[in-house]
N, C-alpha and C positions, 0 to 999 in steps of 0.2 A: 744656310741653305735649307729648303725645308726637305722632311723626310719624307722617303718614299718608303714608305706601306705597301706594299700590294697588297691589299686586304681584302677578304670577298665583297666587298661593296664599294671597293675602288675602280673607278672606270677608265685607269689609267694604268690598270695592273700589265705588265707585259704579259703578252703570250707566249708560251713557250713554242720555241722552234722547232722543227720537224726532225725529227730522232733526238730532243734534248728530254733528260729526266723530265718524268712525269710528275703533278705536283702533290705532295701530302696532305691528306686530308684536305682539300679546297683551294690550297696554298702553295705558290711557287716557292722549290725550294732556293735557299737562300745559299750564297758563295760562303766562307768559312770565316773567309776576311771580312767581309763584310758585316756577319754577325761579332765578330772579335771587334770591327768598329763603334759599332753601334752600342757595345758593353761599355767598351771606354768613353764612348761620348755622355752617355745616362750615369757615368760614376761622376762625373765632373761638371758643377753647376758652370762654371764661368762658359764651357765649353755648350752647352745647353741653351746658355743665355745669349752666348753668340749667334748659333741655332737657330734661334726665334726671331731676335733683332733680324738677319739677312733673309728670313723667310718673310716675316712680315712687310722688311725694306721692297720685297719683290711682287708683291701683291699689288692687285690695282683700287685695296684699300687705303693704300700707302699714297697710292697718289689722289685716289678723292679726297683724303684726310687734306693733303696738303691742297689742293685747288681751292677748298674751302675756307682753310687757315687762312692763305696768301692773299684771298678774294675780300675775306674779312677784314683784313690785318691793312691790306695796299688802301681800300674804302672808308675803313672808321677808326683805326686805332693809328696809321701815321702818314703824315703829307709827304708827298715827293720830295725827294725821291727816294724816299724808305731806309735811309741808314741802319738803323735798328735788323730791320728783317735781311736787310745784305749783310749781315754780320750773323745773324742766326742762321740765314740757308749756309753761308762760309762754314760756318762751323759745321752745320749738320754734314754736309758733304765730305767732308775731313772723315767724320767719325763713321759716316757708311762706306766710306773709300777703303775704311780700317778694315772694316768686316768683311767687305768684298774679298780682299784681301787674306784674311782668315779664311772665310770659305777655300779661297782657290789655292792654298797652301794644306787642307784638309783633304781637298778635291786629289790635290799633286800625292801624299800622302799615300791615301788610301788607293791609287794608284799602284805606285810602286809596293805596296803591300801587298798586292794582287797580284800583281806582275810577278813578283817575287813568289808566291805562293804557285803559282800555275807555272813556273821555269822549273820550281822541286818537284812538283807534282809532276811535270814531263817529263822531267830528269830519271824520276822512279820507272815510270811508264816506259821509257827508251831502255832500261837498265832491266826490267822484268823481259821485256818483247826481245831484247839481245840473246838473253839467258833463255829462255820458252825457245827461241831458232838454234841457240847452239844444242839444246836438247835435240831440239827436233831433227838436226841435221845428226848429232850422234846415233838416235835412235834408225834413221833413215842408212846410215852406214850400216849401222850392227844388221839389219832386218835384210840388206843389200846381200853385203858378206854370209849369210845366215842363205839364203837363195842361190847364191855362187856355188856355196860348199855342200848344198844338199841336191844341187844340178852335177856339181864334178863326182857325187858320189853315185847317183843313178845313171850315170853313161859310163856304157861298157868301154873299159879300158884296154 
């Protein structure tokens, strides 16, 4: 699959949403997994190479390349009805069905990476906002009790 950059001269860069982090220096910022993905995809050629094959495979260079081959290939290089080329598009299909494949198992991956990041991260978030209310609910007793006892102590007994 190919990369998305949101780079200042990407016209496909997302906007940020309304009250979401502002972006650094020009740049939206990036999810944590996301950049953790992208470390491990650039360590590993095979994974790189898959990369490019499914980005390429998806481009509609991919399919001029091929109308032209096919155009070629059906008109001067074999008679009907093409044996040859129904055994090379068979295969090629095979090996981008592969890819596709890769991708949407990368795609599932980096999902649950994410998914899995933002549940801790919520988890902390619920676990800090629990702890800040039991404060605030203690301090709101003390300051209660503290107004009680300084009322029972100015009326005349």
């Amino acid at each position: 699959m190919a990369r998305s950059d949101p780079g200042p001269g990407n016209a496909d860069a997302p906007v940020p949403a309304p009250g979401s982090p502002e972006p650094q220096s020009g740049r939206m910022q990036r999810h944590p997994v996301v950049l953790a993905q992208q470390a491990q995809r650039a360590e590993n050629i095979q994974l790189r190479i898959a990369d490019w094959i499914t980005a390429f495979a998806g481009s509609m260079q991919f399919v001029y390349i091929h109308v032209v081959l096919f155009t070629v290939w059906m008109l001067f290089i074999e008679s009907k009805p093409w044996p040859t080329l129904t055994l090379i598009v068979s295969l090629e299909a095979i090996f981008l069905s592969t890819f596709v494949l890769i991708g949407q198992n990368r795609q599932a991956a980096f999902q649950q990476a994410k998914a899995d990041h933002e549940f801790n991260e919520e988890e902390l978030e619920l676990k800090t906002n629990t702890q800040l209310t039991r404060e605030i609910q203690r301090l709101t007793t003390e300051l209660h009790d503290r107004l009680i006892s300084q009322g029972n102590r100015q009326q005349p007994g």
